[in-house]
N, CA, C and O atoms as a MOPAC input file, in Angstrom:
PM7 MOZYME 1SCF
protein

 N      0.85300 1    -1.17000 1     0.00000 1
 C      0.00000 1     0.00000 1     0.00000 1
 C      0.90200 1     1.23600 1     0.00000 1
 O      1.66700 1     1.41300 1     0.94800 1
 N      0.85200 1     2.00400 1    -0.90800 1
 C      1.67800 1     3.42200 1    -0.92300 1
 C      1.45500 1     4.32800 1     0.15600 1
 O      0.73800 1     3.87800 1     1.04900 1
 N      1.87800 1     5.46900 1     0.30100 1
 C      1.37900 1     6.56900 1     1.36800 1
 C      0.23400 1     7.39600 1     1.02700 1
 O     -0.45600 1     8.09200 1     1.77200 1
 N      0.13800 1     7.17700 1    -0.39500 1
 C     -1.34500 1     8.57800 1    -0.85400 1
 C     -2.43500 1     7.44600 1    -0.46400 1
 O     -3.54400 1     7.91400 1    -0.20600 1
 N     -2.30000 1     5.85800 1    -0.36500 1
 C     -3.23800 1     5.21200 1     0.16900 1
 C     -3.37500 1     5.29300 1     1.53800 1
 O     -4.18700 1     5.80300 1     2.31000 1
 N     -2.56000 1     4.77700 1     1.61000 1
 C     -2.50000 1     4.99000 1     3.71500 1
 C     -3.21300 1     6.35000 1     4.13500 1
 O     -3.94100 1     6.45300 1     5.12200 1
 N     -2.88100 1     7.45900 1     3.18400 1
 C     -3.58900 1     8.85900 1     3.76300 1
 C     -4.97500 1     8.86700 1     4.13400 1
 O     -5.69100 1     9.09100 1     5.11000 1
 N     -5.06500 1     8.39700 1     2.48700 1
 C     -6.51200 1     8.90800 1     2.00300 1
 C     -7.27200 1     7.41000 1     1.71100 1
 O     -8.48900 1     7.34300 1     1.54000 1
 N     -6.82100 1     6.80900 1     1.69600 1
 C     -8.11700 1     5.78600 1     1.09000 1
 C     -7.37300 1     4.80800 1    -0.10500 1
 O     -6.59900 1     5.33300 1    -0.90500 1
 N     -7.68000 1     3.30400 1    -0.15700 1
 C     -7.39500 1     2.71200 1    -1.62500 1
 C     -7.75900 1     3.17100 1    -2.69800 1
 O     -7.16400 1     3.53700 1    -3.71200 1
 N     -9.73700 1     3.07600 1    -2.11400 1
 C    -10.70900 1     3.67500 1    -3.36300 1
 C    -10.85700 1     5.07300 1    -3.37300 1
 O    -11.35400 1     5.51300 1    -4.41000 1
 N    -10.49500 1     6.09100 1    -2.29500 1
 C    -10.50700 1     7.28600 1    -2.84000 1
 C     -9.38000 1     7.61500 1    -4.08700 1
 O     -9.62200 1     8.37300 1    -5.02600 1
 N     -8.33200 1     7.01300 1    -3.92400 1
 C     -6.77800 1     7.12900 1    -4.73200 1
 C     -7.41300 1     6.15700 1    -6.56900 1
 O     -7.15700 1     6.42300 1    -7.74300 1
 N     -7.95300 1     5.45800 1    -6.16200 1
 C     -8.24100 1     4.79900 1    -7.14000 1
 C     -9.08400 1     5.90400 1    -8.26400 1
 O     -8.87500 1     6.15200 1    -9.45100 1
 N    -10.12800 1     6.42200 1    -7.27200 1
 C    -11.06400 1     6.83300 1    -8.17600 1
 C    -11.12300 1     8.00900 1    -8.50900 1
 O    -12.11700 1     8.45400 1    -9.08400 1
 N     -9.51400 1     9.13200 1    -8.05700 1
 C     -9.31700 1    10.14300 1    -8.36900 1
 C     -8.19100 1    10.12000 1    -9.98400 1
 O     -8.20500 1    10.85600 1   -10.97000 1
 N     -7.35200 1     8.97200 1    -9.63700 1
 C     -6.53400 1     9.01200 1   -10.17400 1
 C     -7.11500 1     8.60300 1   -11.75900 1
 O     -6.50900 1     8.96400 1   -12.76800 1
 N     -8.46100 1     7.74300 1   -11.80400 1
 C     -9.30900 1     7.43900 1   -12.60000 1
 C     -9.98200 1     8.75700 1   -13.68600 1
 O     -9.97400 1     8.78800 1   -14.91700 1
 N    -10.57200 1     9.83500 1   -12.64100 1
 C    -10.72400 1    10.61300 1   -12.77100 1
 C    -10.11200 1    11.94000 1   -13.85600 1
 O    -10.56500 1    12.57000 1   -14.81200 1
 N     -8.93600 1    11.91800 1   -13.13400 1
 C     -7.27800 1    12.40400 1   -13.85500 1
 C     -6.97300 1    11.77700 1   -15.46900 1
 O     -6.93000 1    12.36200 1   -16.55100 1
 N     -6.75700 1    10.10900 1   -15.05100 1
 C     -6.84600 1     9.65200 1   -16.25100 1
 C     -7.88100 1    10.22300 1   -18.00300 1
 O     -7.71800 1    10.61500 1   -19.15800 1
 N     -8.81500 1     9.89200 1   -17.07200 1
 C     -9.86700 1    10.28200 1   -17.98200 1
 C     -9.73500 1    11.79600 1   -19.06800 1
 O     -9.44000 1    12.02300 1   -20.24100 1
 N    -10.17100 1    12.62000 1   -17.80100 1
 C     -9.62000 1    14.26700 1   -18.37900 1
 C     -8.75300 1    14.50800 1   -19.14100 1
 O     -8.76700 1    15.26900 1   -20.10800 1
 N     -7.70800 1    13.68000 1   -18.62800 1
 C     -6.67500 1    13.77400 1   -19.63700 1
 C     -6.27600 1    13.54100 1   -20.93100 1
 O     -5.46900 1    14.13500 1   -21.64500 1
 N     -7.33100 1    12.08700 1   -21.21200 1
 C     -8.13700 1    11.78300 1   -22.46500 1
 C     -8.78400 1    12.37000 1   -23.38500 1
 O     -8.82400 1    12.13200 1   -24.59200 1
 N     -9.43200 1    13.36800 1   -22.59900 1
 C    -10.27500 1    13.86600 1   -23.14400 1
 C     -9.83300 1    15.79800 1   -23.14900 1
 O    -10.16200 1    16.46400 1   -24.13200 1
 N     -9.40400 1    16.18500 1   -22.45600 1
 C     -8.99300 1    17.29100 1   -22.74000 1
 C     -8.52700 1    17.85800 1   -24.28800 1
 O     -9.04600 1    18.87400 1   -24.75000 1
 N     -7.54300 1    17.12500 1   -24.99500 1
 C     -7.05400 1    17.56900 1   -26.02500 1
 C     -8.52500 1    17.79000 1   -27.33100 1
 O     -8.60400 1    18.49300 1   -28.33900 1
 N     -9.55500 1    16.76500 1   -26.64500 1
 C    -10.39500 1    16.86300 1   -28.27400 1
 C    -11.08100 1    18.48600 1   -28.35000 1
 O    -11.73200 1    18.90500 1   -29.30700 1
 N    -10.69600 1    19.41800 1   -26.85400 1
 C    -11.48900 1    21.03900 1   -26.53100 1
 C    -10.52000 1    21.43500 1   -27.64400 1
 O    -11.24900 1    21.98500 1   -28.46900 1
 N     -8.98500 1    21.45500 1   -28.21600 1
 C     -8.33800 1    21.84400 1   -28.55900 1
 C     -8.87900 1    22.40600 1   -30.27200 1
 O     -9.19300 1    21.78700 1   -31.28900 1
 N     -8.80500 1    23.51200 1   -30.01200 1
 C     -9.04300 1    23.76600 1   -31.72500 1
 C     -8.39000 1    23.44500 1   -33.02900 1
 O     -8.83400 1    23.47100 1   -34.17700 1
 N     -7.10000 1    23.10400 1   -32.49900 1
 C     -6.34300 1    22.28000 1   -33.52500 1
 C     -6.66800 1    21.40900 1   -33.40700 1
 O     -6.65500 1    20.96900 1   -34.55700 1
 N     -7.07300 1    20.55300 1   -32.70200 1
 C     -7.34200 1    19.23600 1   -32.88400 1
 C     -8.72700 1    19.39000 1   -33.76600 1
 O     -8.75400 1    18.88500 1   -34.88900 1
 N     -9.69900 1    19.98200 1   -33.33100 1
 C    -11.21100 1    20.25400 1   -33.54200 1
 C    -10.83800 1    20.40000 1   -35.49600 1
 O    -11.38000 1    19.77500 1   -36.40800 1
 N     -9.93800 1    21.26500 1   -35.55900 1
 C     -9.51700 1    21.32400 1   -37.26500 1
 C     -9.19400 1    20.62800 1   -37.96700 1
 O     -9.35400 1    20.59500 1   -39.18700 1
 N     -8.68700 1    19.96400 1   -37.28900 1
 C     -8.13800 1    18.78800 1   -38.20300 1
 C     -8.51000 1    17.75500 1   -39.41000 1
 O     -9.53500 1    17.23600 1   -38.96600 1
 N     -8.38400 1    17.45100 1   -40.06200 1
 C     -9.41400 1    17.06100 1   -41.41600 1
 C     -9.01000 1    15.42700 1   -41.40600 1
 O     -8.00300 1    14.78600 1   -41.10700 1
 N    -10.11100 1    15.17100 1   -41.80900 1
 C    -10.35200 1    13.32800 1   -41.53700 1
 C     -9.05900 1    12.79000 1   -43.04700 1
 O     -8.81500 1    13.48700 1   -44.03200 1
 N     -8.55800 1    11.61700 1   -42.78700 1
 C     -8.24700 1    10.95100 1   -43.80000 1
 C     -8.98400 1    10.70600 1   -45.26100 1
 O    -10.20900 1    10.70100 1   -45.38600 1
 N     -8.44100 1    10.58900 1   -45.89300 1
 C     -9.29700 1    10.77900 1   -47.23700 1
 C     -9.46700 1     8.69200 1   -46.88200 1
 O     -8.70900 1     8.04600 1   -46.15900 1
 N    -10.78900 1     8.08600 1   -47.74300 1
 C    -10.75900 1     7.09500 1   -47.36400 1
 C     -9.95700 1     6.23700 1   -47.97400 1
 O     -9.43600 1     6.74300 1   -48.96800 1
 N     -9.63300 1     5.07500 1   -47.76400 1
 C     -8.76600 1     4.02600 1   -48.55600 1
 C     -9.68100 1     3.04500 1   -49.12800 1
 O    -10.71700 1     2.67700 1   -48.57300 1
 N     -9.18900 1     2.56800 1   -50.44900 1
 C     -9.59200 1     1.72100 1   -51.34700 1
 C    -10.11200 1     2.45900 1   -52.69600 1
 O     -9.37800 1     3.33400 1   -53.15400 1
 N    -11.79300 1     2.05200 1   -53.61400 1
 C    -11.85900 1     2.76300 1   -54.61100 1
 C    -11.98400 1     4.18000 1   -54.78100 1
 O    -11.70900 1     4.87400 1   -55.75900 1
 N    -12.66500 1     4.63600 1   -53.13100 1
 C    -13.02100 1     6.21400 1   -53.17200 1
 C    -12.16300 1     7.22500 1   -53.82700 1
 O    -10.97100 1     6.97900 1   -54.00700 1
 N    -12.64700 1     8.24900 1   -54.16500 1
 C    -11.69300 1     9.10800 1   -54.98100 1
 C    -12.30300 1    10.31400 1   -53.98600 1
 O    -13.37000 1    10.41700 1   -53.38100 1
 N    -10.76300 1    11.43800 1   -54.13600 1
 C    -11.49300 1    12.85800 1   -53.54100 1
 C    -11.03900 1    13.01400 1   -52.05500 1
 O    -11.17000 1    12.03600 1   -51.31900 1
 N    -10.49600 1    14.21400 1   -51.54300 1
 C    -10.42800 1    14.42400 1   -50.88600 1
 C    -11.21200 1    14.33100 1   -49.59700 1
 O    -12.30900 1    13.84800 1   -49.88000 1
 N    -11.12700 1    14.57600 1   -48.35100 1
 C    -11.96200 1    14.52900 1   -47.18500 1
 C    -12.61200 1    16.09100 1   -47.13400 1
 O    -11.92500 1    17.00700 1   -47.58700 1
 N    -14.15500 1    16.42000 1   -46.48600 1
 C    -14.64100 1    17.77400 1   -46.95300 1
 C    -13.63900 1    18.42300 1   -45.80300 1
 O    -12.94200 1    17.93300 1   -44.91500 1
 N    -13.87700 1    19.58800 1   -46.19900 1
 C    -13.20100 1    20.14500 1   -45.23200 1
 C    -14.11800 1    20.83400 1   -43.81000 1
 O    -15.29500 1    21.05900 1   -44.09300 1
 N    -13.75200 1    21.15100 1   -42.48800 1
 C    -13.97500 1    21.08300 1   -41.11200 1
 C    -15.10500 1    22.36200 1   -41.80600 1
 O    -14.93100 1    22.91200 1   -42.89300 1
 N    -16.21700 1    22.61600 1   -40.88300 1
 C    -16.78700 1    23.52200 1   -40.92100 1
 C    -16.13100 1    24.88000 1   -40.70900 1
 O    -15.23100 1    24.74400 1   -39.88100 1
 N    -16.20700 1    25.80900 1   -41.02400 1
 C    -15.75800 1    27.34000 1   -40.14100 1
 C    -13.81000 1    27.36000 1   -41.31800 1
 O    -13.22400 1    28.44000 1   -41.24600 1
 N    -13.29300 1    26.54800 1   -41.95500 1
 C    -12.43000 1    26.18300 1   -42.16400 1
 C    -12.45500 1    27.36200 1   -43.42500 1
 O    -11.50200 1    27.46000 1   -44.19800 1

């Protein structure tokens, strides 16, 4: 058992650090560069570029 357990809790440590995880996941998709970014054109017979992002 570590010391941030011993402090606070197994499952409090568990379910913050869960927490953290997550956000962190998910933070970058707020990013407007990311938000811009333009899809792959598809693979195989398709022809043509991917449309481009709205507002773009």
């Amino acid at each position: 058992m570590g010391p941030l357990a011993r402090a606070y809790g197994g499952s409090r440590v568990v379910a913050v650090a869960g927490a953290v995880s997550a956000l962190a996941a998910v933070a970058p998709l707020a990013s407007g560069a990311v938000r811009g970014l333009r899809h792959a054109p598809p693979s195989g017979d398709a022809a043509g570029p991917a449309p481009a992002a709205p507002g773009a």
